[in-house]
N, C-alpha and C positions, 0 to 999 in steps of 0.2 A: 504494500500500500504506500500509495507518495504520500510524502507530510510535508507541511511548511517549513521543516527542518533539512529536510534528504537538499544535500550541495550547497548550503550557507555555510560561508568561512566562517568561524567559530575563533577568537581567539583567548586563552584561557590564563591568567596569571596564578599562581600559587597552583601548579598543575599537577607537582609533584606526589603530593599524598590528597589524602581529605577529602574533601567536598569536589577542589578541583579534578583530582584524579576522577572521582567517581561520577562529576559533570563530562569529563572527557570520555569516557567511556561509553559509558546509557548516550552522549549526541553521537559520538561519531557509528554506534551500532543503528541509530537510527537514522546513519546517511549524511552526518552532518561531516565538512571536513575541517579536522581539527589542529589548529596550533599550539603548540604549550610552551607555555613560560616559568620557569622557577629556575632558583640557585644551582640545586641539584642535577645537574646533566643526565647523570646514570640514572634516574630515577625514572626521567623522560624519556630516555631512548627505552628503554622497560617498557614502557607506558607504552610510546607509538609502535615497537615492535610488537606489542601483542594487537594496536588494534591493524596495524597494515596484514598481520597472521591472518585475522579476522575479517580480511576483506578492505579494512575499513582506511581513510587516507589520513596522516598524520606529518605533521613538521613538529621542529621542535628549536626550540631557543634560549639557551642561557639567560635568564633575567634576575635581576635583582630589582625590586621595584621598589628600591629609594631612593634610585639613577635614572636619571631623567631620561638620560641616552641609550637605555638599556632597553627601557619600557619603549622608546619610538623605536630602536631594530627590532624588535618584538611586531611591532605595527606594521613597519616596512617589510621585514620577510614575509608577510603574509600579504603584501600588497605584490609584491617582486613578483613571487611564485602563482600568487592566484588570481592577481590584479584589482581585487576587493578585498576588502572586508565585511562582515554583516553583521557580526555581534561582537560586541567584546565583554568577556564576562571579567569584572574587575574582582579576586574571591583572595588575593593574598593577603594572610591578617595573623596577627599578635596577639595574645592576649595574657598580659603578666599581673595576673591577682596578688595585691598585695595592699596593707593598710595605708592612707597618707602619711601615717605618722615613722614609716621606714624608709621614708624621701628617697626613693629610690629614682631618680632623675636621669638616668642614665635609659630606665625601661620606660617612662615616660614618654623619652625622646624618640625611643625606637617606634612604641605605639602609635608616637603621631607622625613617623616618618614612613611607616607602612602603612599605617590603616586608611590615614587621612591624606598624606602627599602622594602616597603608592594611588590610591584611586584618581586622585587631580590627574598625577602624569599621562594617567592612560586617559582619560578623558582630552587629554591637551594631545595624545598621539593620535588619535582616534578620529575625536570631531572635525578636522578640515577634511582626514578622505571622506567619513559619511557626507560632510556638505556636500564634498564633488559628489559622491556617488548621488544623489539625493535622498539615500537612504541610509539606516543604521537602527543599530539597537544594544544601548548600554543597559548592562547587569549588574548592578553593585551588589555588593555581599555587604550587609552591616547584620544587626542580632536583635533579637531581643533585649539584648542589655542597650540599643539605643532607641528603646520604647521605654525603659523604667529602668531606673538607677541602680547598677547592681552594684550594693555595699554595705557595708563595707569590704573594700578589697577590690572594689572594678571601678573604682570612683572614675577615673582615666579615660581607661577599657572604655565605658560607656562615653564618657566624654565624646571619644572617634568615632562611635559608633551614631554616637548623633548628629554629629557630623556628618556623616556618610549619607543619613537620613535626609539633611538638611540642603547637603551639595545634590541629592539626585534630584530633590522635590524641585530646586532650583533650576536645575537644568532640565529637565524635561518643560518646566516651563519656555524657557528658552529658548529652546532649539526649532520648537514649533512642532506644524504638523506631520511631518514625512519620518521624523529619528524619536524611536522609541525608548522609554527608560523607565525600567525592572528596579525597585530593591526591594530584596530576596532578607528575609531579618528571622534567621532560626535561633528556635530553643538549641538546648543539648544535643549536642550531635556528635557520634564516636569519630574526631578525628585527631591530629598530634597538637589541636589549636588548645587544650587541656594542659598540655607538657609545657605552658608555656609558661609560667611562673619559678622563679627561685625565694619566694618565700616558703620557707618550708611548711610552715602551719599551714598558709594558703593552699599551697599547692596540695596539701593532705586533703582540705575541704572540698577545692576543683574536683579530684579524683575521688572524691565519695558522692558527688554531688551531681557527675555523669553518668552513677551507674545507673541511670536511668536513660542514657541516650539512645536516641536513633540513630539507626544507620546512615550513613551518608550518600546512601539515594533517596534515601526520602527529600532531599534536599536537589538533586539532579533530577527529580521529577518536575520537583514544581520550576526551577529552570524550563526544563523543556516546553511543561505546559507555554509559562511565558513566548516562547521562542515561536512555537508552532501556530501562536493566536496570525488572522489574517491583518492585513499591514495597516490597516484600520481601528485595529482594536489594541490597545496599549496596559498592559495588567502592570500597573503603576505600584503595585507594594503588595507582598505572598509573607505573610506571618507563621510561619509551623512552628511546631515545640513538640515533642515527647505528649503523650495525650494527659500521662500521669503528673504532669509537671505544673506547678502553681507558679512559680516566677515569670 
């Protein structure tokens, strides 16, 4: 069956594990072809060698998306090789629980140089090919922690995350009517965005406080849903959480 998915370039940051890995997989099975971006090289070539196994088309690209220059070859390979782009799903993110009063400034910086500048940049590589193409469609990943404050310990964490919330509501205003814009805002979801805390109390509560997560296609579902809507219909904010989960 054809879907609104099957041959849209796809371009995906944080591709490596998680959410991304498992977004890159569920589109490119359903025909989408897919670019990946993360730190991890080996991770990616993994990744697209099982979906090119599978049929499916895959590129891949070193990215660190707190370089500005990083995040536009990411954009540009996928302009070079397919001549478009058509989504770009912005999902690389941080997240280091820990109380304000352990001033930890150093994970502050990283938070707002991934969650919040990592999404700018890709929106700053992205938006002039959608103008030219006259189409597009940005995915931001932000959370539930930037719908309600998780704290103590995410005080930050959410800070970016409403952020995220705030930068997409923005830009979809924006941009108008032809370029579409998703954020995508999950509860608990099993992926390494957990392992990202060096508070050790904190980190003990993260990890008692996921066993209750979803898989992370529950989350590349409702992506795709997004994706496949007709070019008319714009699914502007997808909220999921764990069904058992009150936060």
């Amino acid at each position: 069956m054809s879907t609104n998915i099957e041959n849209k370039v796809v371009v995906i940051t944080g591709a490596s594990s998680g959410l991304g890995e498992a977004t890159a997989r569920h589109l490119a099975a359903r025909g989408a072809i897919v670019v990946l971006g993360a730190r991890r090289i080996d991770q990616l070539e993994k990744i697209a060698g099982d979906i090119r196994a599978a049929g499916g088309k895959a590129e891949v690209q070193a990215t660190d998306v707190t370089s500005r220059e990083q995040v536009q070859a990411l954009i540009d390979t996928a302009v070079r090789i397919y001549g478009r782009v058509d989504v770009l799903i912005n999902n690389a993110g941080l997240m280091s629980i820990a109380p304000m009063d352990e001033i930890k400034v150093d994970e502050w910086d990283r938070m707002i140089d991934i969650n919040v500048k990592g999404v700018l940049y890709g929106i700053a590589a992205a938006l002039p090919q959608f103008r030219k193409q006259n189409s597009g469609h940005f995915i931001n990943v932000a959370s539930v922690a930037g719908i309600k404050v998780f704290s103590p310990g995410g005080t930050v964490y959410s800070g970016t995350k409403f952020a995220v919330r705030a930068i997409s509501e923005g830009l979809r205003h924006e941009v108008g009517g032809s370029i579409r814009t998703t954020t995508i805002e999950p509860g608990a979801v099993d992926t390494e965005l957990k392992h990202g805390s060096s508070h050790q109390q904190s980190a003990q509560f993260v990890t008692e406080f996921y066993k209750l997560a979803i898989p992370a296609d529950s989350v590349a579902r409702a992506i795709a849903y997004a994706i496949e809507q007709p070019a008319d219909v714009d699914i502007n904010e997808i909220v999921l959480r764990p069904t058992v989960q009150e936060f």
